[in-house]
N, C-alpha and C positions, 0 to 999 in steps of 0.2 A: 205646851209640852205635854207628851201622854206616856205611859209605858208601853212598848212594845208587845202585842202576844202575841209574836212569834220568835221573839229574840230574846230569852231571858235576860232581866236587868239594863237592857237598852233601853234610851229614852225616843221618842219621835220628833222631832224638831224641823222648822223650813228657815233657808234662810235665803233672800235675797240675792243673787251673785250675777254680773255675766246680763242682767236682764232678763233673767228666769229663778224662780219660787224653785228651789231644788230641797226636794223633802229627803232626810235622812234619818236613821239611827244611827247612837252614837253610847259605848260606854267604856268603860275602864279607865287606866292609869298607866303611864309610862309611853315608851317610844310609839310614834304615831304607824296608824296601817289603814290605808283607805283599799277598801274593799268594791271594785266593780263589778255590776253582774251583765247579762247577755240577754240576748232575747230568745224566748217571749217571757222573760222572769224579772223580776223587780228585785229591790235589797234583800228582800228575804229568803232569795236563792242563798246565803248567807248563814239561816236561823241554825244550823247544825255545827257550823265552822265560828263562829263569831264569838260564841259565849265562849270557847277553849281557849281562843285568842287572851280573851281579856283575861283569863283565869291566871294566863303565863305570864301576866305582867304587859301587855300590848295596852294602848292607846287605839280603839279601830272604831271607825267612819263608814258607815255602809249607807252611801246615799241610791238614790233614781235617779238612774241618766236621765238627762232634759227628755223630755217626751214622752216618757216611760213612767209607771206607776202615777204615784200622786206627785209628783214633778211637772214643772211646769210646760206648756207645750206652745212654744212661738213660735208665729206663722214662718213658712219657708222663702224660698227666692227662685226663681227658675234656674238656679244653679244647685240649690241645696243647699248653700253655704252653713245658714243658722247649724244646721245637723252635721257639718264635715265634722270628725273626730278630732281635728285643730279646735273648734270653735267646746265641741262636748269638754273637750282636756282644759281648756283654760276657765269652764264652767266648776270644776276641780281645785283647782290651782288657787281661785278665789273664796270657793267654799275651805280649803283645809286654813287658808291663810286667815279668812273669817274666825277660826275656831282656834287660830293661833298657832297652826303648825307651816314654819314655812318647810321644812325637811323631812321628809315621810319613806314610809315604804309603798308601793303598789301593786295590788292585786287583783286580775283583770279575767274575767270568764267571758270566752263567748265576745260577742261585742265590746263588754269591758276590757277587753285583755289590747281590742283594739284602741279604744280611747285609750288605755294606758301606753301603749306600745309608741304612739303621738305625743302622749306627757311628757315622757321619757324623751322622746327627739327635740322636743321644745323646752322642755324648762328641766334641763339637766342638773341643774345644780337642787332642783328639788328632790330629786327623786335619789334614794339610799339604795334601795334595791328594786328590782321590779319580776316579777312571777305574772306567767301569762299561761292559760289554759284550755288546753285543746284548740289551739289556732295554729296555721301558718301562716307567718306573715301576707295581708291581704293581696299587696301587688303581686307576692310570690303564687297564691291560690289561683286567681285571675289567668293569671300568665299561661299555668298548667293547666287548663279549663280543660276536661275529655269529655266523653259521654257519659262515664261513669259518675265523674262530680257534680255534672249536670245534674241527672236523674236523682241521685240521693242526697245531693244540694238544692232541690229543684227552687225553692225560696231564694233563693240568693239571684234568681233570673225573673221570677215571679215579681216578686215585689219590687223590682227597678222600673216595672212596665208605668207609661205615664199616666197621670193621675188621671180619671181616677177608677182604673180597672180593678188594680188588686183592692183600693178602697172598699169599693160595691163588693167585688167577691169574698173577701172575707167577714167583711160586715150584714150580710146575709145571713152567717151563719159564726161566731164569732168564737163560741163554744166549741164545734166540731173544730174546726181549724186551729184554734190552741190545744185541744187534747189531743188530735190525730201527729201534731209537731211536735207533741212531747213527748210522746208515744213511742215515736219515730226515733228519738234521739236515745231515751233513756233504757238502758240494758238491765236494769239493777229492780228487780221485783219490789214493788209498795217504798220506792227509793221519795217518791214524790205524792203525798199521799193530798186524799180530797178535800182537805182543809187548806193544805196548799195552792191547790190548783183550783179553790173558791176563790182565794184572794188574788190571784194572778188574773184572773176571768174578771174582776171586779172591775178594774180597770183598760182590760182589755177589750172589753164591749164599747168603753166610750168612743165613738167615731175620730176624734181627735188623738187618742193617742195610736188608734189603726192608722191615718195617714204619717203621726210622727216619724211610726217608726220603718212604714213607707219611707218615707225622706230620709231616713237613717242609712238605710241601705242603699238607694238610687245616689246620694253621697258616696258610699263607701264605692261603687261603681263609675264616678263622675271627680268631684272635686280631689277628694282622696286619691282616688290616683294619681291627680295630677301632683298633689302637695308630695305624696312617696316619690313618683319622675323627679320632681324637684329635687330631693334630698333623698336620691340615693347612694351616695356619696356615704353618707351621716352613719353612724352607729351611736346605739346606744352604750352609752357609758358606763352605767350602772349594771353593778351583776345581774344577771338575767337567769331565770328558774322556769322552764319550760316543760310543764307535767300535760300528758294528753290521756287518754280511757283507750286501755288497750283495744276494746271491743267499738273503737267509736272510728268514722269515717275517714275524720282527719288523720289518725293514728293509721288506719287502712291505706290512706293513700297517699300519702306524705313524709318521710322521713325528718320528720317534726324536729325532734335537733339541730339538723343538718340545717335546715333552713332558717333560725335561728342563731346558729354561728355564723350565718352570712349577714348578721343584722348588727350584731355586738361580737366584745371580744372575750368574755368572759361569762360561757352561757354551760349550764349545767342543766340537767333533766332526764325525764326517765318516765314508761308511762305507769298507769297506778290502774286498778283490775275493774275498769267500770266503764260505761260508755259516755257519750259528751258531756251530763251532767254531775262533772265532776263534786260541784260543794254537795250536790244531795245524793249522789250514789256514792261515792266513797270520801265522808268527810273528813272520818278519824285519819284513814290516809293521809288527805292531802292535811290537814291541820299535823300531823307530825313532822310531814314533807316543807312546810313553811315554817315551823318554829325551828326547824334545823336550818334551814336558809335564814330566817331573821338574825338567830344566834352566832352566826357563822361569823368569826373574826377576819377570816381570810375573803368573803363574800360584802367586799366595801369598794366603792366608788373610788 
């Protein structure tokens, strides 16, 4: 166990779960909040929202998705499976239960919103509330494919290519390619600063987590579809908080709401003044926007 520098007063811990070392921070008291982050960021997409959290009286868990950061990275299957968001969710489900929370809240950026947004359809009775950000529902994104979301998506077609194309090319150059993607995404001037984006790069040079999260994505293209086909019947349960960056992509081309009301039946949201990376360009926002959702007596399962 170590202290966090980048998350005041958080501690660093791994534990066991699912058949993967998943590394997390973890502090406070009170009602539990596990925090997911997106790619290409780790838990500490988190360090600016997480200390408020605790400060309010929250219990919050901000671990690395399997394959991501210092989190463990098990080998794939020619379907993807280890990496479907079914298999990342229950990588959760084990870890919060590990640490003794079986009833949580969740909170999902970017990829996490999608592993949460799977949590949520699978183990309903865990989840208290769930807030997802700057996503629309994946099979909903897919569906609407244009030229448009293509080009300022262009990753999301990249990376499904098979192995091991985007491996070699982004592992060429592994620096340009994380900064040019972050670049790309974030609207909000010095929102993501170079100490950040040391520690992001730290682990993004390892060849192993370049293919993970490879697999992350050719999943969310593959398996994941099919598991959403499956169940799309199914709504989520739990109140839903759906915040996007008015300046961000998905906010441009998606009536982000609206497509969340087709998922659940009690979804609220609204977007907040920043582009896709919502924890670091506008935290105070969204950490306002979430303890008024955690607090919400009317906002229960």
């Amino acid at each position: 166990m170590a202290l966090s520098p980048f998350m005041q007063g958080f501690t660093l811990e791994t534990a066991a779960v699912s058949g993967v070392d998943i590394n997390y921070a973890r502090a406070g008291e009170g009602p539990p909040v596990l925090l997911l982050h997106g790619h290409p960021q780790t838990h500490i997409v988190w360090r600016k929202v997480a200390p408020q959290l605790t400060s309010a009286g929250y219990t919050v868990v901000a671990p690395d998705l399997r394959g991501y950061g210092d989190s463990g990275k098990p080998e794939s299957d020619t379907e993807n499976r280890p990496y479907s968001k079914r298999v990342m969710a229950r990588d959760q489900i084990a870890l919060m239960a590990k640490l003794g929370h079986d009833r949580f809240s969740v909170v999902g950026h970017d990829r996490g919103g999608r592993v949460a947004h799977r949590l949520a359809l699978d183990f309903p009775d865990a989840v208290e509330r769930l807030a997802v950000l700057d996503i629309a529902p994946t099979r909903t994104m897919y569906a609407q494919t244009n030229k448009e979301f293509a080009t300022r998506y262009f990753w999301w077609f990249f990376l499904i290519q098979p192995f091991d194309f985007p491996e070699r090319m982004i592992g060429a150059d592994p620096e340009y390619f994380l900064r040019r993607h972050i670049s790309g995404q974030v609207r909000t001037e010095g929102a993501v600063g170079e100490d950040a984006i040391a520690e992001y790069l730290r682990t993004y040079r390892n060849p192993e987590t370049i293919h993970a999260i490879c697999e992350d994505y050719r999943a969310s293209a593959g398996i994941d579809l099919e598991h959403d086909e499956a169940d799309a019947h199914r709504r989520v349960s739990a109140p839903l908080l759906a915040l996007w960056g008015a300046k961000s992509v998905v906010g441009d081309l998606y009536d982000v709401l609206a497509t969340w009301k087709e998922k659940a039946p009690n979804v609220t949201g609204c977007p907040l003044p920043c582009g896709h990376a919502i924890p670091e360009e506008a935290p105070d926002a969204l950490t306002a926007k979430l303890l008024e959702f955690l607090s919400d007596p009317e906002a229960r399962a």
